[in-house]
LUMVEXKE-345656 format. One record per residue (C-alpha): residue number from 0; residue in one letter; x, y, z. Coordinates in Angstrom, 1 decimal, padded with zeros to 4 digits. Example, Ala and Ser with C-alpha at 12.3 -4.5 7.8 and 13.67 -1.06 7.14 Angstrom:
! residues 2
+-----+-----+--------+--------+--------+
|   n | res |     c1 |     c2 |     c3 |
+-----+-----+--------+--------+--------+
|   0 |   A |  012.3 | -004.5 |  007.8 |
|   1 |   S |  013.7 | -001.1 |  007.1 |
+-----+-----+--------+--------+--------+
//
This chain:
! residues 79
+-----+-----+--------+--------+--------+
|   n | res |     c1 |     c2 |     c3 |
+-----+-----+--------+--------+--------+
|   0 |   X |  013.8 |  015.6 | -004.3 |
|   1 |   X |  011.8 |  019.0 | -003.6 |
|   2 |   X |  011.6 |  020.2 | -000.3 |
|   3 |   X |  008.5 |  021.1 |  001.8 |
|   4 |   X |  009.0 |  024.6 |  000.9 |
|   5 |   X |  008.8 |  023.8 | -002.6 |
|   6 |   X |  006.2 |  021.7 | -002.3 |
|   7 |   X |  004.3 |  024.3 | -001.1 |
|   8 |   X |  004.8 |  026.8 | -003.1 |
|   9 |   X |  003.9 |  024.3 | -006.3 |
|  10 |   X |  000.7 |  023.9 | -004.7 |
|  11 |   X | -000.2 |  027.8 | -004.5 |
|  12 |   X |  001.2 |  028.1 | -007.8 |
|  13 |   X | -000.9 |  025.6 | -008.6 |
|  14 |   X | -004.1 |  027.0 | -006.8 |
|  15 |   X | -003.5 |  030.3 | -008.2 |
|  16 |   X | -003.4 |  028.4 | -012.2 |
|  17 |   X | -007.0 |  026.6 | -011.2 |
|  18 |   X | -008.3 |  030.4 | -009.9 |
|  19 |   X | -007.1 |  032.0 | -013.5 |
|  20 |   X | -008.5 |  028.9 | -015.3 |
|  21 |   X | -011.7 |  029.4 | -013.5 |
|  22 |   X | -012.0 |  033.3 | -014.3 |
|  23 |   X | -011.0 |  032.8 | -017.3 |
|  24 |   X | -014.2 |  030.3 | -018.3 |
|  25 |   X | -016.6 |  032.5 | -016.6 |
|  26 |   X | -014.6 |  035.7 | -019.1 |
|  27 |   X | -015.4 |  033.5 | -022.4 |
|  28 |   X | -018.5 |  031.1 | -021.0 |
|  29 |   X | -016.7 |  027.6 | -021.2 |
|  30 |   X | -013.9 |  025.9 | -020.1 |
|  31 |   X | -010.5 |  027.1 | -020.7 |
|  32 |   X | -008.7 |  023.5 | -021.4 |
|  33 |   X | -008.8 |  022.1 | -024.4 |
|  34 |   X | -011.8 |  019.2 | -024.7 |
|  35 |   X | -010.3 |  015.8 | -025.6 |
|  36 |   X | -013.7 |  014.6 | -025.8 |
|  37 |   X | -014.8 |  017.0 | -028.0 |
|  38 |   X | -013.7 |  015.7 | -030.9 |
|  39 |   X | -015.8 |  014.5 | -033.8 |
|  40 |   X | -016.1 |  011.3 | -034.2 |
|  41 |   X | -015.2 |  009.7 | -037.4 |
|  42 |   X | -017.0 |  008.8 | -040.0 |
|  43 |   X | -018.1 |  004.5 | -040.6 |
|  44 |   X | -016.2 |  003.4 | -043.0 |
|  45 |   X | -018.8 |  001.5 | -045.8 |
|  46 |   X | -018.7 | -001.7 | -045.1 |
|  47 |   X | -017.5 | -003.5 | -048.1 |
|  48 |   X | -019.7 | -006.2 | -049.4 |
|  49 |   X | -018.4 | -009.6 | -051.6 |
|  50 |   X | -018.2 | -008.9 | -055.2 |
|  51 |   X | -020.1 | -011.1 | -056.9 |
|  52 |   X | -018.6 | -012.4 | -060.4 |
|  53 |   X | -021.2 | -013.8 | -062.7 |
|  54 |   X | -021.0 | -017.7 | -064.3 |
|  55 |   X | -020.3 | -015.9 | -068.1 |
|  56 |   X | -017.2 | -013.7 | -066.3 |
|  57 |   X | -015.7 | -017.0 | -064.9 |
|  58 |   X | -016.1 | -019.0 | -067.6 |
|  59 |   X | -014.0 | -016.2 | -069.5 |
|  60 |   X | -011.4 | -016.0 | -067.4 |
|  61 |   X | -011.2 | -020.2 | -067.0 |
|  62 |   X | -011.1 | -020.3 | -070.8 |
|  63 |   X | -008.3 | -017.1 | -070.7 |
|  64 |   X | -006.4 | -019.5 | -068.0 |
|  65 |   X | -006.5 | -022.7 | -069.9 |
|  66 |   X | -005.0 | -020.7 | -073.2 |
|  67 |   X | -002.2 | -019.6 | -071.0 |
|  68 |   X | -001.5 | -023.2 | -069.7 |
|  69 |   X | -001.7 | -025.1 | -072.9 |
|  70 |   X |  000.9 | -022.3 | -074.0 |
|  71 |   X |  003.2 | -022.9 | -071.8 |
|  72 |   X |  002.7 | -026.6 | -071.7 |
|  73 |   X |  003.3 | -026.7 | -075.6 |
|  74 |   X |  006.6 | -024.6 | -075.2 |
|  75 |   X |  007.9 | -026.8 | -072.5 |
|  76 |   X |  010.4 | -029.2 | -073.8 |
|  77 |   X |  009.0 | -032.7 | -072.9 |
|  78 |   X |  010.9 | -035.2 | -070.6 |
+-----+-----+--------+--------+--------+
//
Protein backbone atom coordinates (compact mmCIF):
# COMPACT_ATOMS: atom_id res chain seq x y z
CA UNK A 1 0.00 0.00 0.00
CA UNK A 2 1.57 3.58 -0.86
CA UNK A 3 1.98 5.95 1.70
CA UNK A 4 0.69 9.60 1.85
CA UNK A 5 4.00 10.71 0.71
CA UNK A 6 3.73 8.73 -2.26
CA UNK A 7 0.53 9.46 -2.98
CA UNK A 8 1.43 12.80 -3.25
CA UNK A 9 4.12 12.81 -5.08
CA UNK A 10 2.02 10.51 -7.94
CA UNK A 11 -0.26 13.25 -8.00
CA UNK A 12 2.40 16.07 -8.94
CA UNK A 13 3.91 13.71 -11.14
CA UNK A 14 0.83 13.35 -12.48
CA UNK A 15 -0.05 17.11 -12.63
CA UNK A 16 3.20 17.86 -14.16
CA UNK A 17 2.30 14.80 -17.18
CA UNK A 18 -1.30 16.71 -17.76
CA UNK A 19 0.96 20.33 -17.98
CA UNK A 20 3.46 18.65 -20.67
CA UNK A 21 0.46 17.00 -22.39
CA UNK A 22 -1.18 20.32 -22.52
CA UNK A 23 2.00 22.28 -23.98
CA UNK A 24 2.60 19.81 -25.99
CA UNK A 25 -1.11 20.18 -27.96
CA UNK A 26 -0.86 23.89 -28.06
CA UNK A 27 3.23 22.95 -29.78
CA UNK A 28 1.52 20.76 -32.64
CA UNK A 29 -2.34 22.17 -32.54
CA UNK A 30 -4.22 18.96 -31.26
CA UNK A 31 -4.23 16.68 -28.67
CA UNK A 32 -1.30 14.77 -27.76
CA UNK A 33 -3.18 11.25 -26.89
CA UNK A 34 -3.90 9.05 -29.29
CA UNK A 35 -7.87 9.31 -30.50
CA UNK A 36 -9.66 6.00 -30.00
CA UNK A 37 -12.48 7.56 -31.64
CA UNK A 38 -10.81 8.59 -34.43
CA UNK A 39 -10.86 5.71 -36.19
CA UNK A 40 -12.55 5.02 -39.53
CA UNK A 41 -15.27 3.30 -39.43
CA UNK A 42 -15.59 0.16 -41.52
CA UNK A 43 -16.87 -0.33 -44.45
CA UNK A 44 -20.96 -2.16 -44.83
CA UNK A 45 -20.44 -5.26 -45.79
CA UNK A 46 -23.02 -5.90 -49.19
CA UNK A 47 -25.69 -7.40 -48.02
CA UNK A 48 -26.02 -10.70 -49.68
CA UNK A 49 -29.28 -11.29 -51.39
CA UNK A 50 -30.97 -15.06 -52.15
CA UNK A 51 -29.76 -16.64 -55.16
CA UNK A 52 -32.33 -17.34 -57.24
CA UNK A 53 -32.01 -20.82 -59.29
CA UNK A 54 -34.24 -20.94 -62.37
CA UNK A 55 -37.09 -23.96 -62.98
CA UNK A 56 -34.63 -25.29 -66.18
CA UNK A 57 -31.38 -25.38 -63.46
CA UNK A 58 -33.54 -27.49 -61.05
CA UNK A 59 -34.93 -29.60 -63.19
CA UNK A 60 -31.24 -30.46 -64.27
CA UNK A 61 -29.98 -31.08 -61.17
CA UNK A 62 -33.33 -33.30 -60.11
CA UNK A 63 -32.77 -35.31 -63.23
CA UNK A 64 -28.61 -35.39 -62.30
CA UNK A 65 -29.96 -36.70 -58.72
CA UNK A 66 -32.39 -39.31 -59.91
CA UNK A 67 -29.36 -40.82 -62.33
CA UNK A 68 -27.32 -41.10 -59.20
CA UNK A 69 -30.07 -42.87 -57.23
CA UNK A 70 -31.22 -45.38 -59.71
CA UNK A 71 -27.35 -46.14 -59.88
CA UNK A 72 -26.90 -46.93 -56.71
CA UNK A 73 -30.23 -48.58 -56.28
CA UNK A 74 -29.38 -50.90 -59.38
CA UNK A 75 -25.96 -51.80 -57.70
CA UNK A 76 -27.50 -52.59 -54.39
CA UNK A 77 -27.82 -56.26 -53.88
CA UNK A 78 -31.66 -56.80 -53.28
CA UNK A 79 -32.95 -58.29 -49.95
Amino acid sequence: MPTTAQLRKAVIISEKLDALEAELAAILGGSSKPAKAAKEPKAEKAKKTKRVMSPEAREKIAAAQRKRWAKTKKAAPKA
